[in-house]
N, C-alpha and C positions, 0 to 999 in steps of 0.2 A: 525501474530505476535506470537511470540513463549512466552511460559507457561513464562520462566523466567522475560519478557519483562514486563507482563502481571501483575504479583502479587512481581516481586522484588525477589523471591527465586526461584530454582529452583524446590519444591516440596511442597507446605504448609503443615503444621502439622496439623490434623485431632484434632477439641479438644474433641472427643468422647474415642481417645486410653489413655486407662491406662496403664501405666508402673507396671512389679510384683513387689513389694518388693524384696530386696534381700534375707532378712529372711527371706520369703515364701520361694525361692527356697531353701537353703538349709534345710527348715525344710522336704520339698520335698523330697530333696535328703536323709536324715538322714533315714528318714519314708521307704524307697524304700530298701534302704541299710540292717534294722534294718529286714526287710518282706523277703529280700533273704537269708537271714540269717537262717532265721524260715525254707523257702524254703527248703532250703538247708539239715539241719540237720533232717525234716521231710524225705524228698526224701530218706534220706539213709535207713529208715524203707523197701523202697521198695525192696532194693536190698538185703532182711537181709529176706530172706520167710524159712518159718520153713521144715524143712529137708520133703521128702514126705518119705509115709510108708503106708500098710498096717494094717487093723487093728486087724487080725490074728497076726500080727508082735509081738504087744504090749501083755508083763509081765504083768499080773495085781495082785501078790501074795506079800501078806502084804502090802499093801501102806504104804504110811508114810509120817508126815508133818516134814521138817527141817525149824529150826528156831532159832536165835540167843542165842548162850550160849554161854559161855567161858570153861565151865568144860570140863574135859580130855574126851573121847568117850574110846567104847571099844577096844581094842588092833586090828589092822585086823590079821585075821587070811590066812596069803598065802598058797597054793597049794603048796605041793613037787616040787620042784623045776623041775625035771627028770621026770614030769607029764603033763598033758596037762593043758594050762595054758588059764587065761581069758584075753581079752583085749578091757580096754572100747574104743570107739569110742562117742565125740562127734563131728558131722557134724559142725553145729555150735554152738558157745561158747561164742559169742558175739551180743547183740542188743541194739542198739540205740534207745529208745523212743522217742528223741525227744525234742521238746518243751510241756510241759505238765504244767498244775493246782497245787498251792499250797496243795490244797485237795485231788487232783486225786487219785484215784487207779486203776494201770495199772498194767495190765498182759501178761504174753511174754510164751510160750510153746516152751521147747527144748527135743532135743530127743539124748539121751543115748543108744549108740550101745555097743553090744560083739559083736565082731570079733573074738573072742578065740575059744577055743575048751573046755575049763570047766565054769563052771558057775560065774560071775562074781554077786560080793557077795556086798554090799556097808553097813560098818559096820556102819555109821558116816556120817552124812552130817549138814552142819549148813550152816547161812547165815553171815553175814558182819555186818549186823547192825539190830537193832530189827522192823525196818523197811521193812522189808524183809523177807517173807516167802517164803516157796517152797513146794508143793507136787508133791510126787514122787509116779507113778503106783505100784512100787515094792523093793523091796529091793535084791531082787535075779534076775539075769538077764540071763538065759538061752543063749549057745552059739545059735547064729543066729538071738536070739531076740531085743528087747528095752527094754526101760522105758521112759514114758514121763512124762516132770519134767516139772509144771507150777511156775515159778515164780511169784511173788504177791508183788509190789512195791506199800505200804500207801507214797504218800507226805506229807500228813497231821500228820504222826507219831512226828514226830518232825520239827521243825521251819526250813525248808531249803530254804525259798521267795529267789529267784535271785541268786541261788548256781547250779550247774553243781555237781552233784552226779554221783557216780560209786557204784554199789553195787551189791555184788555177792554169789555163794553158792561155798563153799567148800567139796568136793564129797571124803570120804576116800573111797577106795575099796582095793581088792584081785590083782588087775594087778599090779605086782613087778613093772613094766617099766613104770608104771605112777598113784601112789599107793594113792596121792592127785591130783585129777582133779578140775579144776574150771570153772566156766560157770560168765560171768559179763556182766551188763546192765550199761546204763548209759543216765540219765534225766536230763533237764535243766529246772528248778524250778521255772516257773513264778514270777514274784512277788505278781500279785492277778489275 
């Protein structure tokens, strides 16, 4: 006698199976969407690895912290033109932190090249918002050598919960062909 014969259908329904909600699933989906997302934006930290160098390389003469002001800085002062000239190099200029903490502080190290043939001089540097510092190894940067520049992002400075921030240092120097350089980060502000 066959199943259908048997019980009238052809398959009985099991009363142990639950059905999911449909909200469960797309609270599912939302939750998976929301974590590639983070994925995502983290991952790009990896591809963002700080320039390599030796550490003979690295200017350590005057350090200096740059930090948000509005006032005018000193005048730069360029190289005779018909003389050998400096030329900053930054490798990279850009880093993604990420998903990060209303409170967090987070730090990113960039590295400032001469490629020139004279000393590359940086009269002036500040940051974007006073949320944001920088130290720099040197302020004079010898042809061949660096300077390594730590940026210092407080979230906690000011209220930014659930904002996508950009915030950078503005670098004046002696290079005619690129006399403001800038370097910028950019964090996405949990909300707790």
């Amino acid at each position: 006698m066959s199943r259908k014969a048997k019980h009238g259908s052809a398959t009985p329904k099991s009363p142990n199976k639950r059905q999911v909600p449909f909200s469960w699933v797309l609270i599912g989906v939302i939750v998976a969407a929301v974590g590639g997302y983070y994925l995502l934006i983290n991952t790009d930290q990896a591809a963002q690895a700080v320039p390599s160098y030796a550490e003979e390389e690295v200017a350590r003469d005057a350090p200096f912290m740059a930090v948000h002001e509005m006032a005018a800085g000193a005048r730069i002062s360029f190289l005779p033109e018909d003389g050998p000239q400096p030329k900053i190099s930054i490798p990279s200029d850009y880093f993604n932190f990420g998903g990060i903490g209303p409170r967090d502080v987070v730090r990113r190290k960039f590295v400032i090249r001469n490629e020139g043939d004279a000393p590359l001089t940086i009269s002036r540097a500040y940051t974007t918002c006073g949320c944001t510092t920088a130290e720099f190894s040197a302020r004079v940067i010898p042809p061949g050598k660096l300077a390594l520049v730590t940026l210092v992002l407080d979230a906690g400075f000011h209220d930014v919960r659930g904002q996508t921030v950009d915030r950078g240092i503005i670098i004046e120097n002696n290079d005619r062909r690129s006399p403001e350089a800038e370097i910028w980060t950019r964090a996405a502000v949990a909300w707790r």
